[in-house]
C-alpha positions in Angstrom: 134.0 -79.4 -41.6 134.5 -77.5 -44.7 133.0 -73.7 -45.3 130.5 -74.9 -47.7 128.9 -77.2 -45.2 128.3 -74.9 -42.4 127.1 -72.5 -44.7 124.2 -75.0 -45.9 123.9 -75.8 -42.2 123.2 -72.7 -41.6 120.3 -72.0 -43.9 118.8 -74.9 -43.2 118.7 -73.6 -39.5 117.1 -70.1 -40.7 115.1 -71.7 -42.7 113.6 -73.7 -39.6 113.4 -70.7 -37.8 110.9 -69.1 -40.3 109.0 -71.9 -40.6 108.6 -72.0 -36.8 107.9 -68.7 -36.4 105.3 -68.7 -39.3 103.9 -72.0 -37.6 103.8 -69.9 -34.4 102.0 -66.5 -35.7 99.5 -68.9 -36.9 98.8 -70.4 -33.8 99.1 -66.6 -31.6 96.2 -65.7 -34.4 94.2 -68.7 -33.8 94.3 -68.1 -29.9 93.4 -64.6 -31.0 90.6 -65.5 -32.6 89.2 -68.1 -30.5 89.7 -65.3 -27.0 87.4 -62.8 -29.6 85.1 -65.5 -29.7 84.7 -66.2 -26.2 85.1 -62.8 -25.4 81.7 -62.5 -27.3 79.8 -65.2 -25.6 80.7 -63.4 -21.9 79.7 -60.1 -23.6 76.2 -61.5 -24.8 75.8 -63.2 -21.1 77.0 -60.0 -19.6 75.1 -57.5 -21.2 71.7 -59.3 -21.0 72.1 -59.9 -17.6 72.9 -56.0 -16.9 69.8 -55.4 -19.2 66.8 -57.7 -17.5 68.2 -56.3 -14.0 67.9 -52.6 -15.4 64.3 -53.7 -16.5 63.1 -55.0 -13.4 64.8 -51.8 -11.6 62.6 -49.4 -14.1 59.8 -51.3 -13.2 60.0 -50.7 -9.6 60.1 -46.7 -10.3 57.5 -45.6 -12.0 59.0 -42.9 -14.9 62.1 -44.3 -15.5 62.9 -45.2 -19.4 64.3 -48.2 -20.2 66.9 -48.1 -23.4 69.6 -50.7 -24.7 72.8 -49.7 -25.3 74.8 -50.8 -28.6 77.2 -48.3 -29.4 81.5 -48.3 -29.8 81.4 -47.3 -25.8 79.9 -51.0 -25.6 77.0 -53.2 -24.7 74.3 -53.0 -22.4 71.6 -51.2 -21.1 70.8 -47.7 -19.3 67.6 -46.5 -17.7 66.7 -42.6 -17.1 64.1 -40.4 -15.7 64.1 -36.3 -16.1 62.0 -34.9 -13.0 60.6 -31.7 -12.5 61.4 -29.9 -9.0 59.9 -26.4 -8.0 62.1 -23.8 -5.9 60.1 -21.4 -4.4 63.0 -18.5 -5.2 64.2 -20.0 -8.7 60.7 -21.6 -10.1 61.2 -24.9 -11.9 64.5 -26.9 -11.8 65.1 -29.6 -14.1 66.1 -32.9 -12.7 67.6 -36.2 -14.1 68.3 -39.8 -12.9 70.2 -42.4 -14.9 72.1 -45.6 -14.6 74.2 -47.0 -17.0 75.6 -50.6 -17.6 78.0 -51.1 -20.6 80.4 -54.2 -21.0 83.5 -52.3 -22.9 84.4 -53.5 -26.6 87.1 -56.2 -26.9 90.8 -55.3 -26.5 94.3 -56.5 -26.9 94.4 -56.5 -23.7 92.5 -59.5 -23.2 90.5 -58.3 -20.6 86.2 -58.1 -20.2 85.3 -54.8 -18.8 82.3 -53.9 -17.4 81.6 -50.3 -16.3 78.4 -48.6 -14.4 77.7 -44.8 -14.3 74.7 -43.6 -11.6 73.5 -40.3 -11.1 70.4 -39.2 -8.7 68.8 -35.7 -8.9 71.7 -34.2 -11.0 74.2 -35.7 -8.5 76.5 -38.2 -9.6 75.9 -41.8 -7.3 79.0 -43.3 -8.2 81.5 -44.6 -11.7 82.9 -47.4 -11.4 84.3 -50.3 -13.7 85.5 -53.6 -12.9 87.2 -56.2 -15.5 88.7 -60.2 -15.2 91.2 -61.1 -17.6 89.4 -63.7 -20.3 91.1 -66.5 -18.9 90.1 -66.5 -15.4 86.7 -64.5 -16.1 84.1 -66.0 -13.1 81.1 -65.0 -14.9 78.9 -65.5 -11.7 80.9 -63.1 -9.9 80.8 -60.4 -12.5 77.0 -60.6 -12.5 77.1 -60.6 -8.8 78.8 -57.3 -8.8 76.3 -56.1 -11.4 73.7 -57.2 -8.6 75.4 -55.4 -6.3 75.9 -52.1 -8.3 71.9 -52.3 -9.3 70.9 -52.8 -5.9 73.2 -49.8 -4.2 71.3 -47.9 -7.0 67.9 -48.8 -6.0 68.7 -47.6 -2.4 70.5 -44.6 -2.9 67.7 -43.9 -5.4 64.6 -44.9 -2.9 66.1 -42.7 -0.4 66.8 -39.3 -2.2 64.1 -39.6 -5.1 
């Protein structure tokens, strides 16, 4: 086989190459766009699940101020309650109580993220985050541990308030 021929052989192969590799960004982009998308759906689910819990746990403690939560840190929903405590030596003492639920904004990653912060009387109950990759999210056990987190809460909260 002559020069020439290989030559054209071999820009017909590069040429294939780039055409598979445009036909391939294409489809990483589409899969991009369609985890965004689903990524939103588990975010709206998510967050309104964390939000009607918070509700229903502001309900049960008289004081406590329910707010949603739509902000770059995320989606969700906090609660909080500033309390008044007198010290016979120091006089008045500002208190607080708050508990945060915020499902964290969409990353290459791929993951869903959803992170609680809880604090009682000034003291900090616990932090904690927990995230599924978006293609084996288990949505019901995501709002399980958002149950789980609330509840803890409630407790620790009925006990030192």
């Amino acid at each position: 086989m002559d020069f020439d021929k290989r030559l054209e052989r071999a820009i017909g192969r590069g040429k294939q190459k780039k055409e598979m590799q445009g036909r391939q960004a294409e489809e990483e982009a589409l899969s991009e766009e369609e985890l965004k998308s689903q990524y939103s759906a588990f975010r709206l689910e998510l967050s309104e699940h964390a939000e009607s819990c918070l509700r229903q746990l502001a309900d049960h403690f008289p004081g406590f101020r329910y707010e949603t939560v739509v902000g770059e840190k995320g989606w969700g929903a906090k609660i909080s309650r500033d309390d008044f405590a007198s010290r016979s030596t120091a006089g008045q003492s500002n208190l607080y109580s708050r508990f945060e639920i915020l499902v964290t904004p969409f990353s290459q990653v791929h993951i869903i993220e959803v992170s609680a912060k809880a604090t009682i009387r000034n003291t900090e109950a616990f932090n904690r985050r927990n995230y599924q990759f978006l293609a084996q999210i288990d949505l019901e056990s995501f709002k399980e541990t958002i149950d789980l987190w609330i509840l803890e809460y409630a407790e620790k909260y009925a006990s030192e308030g």
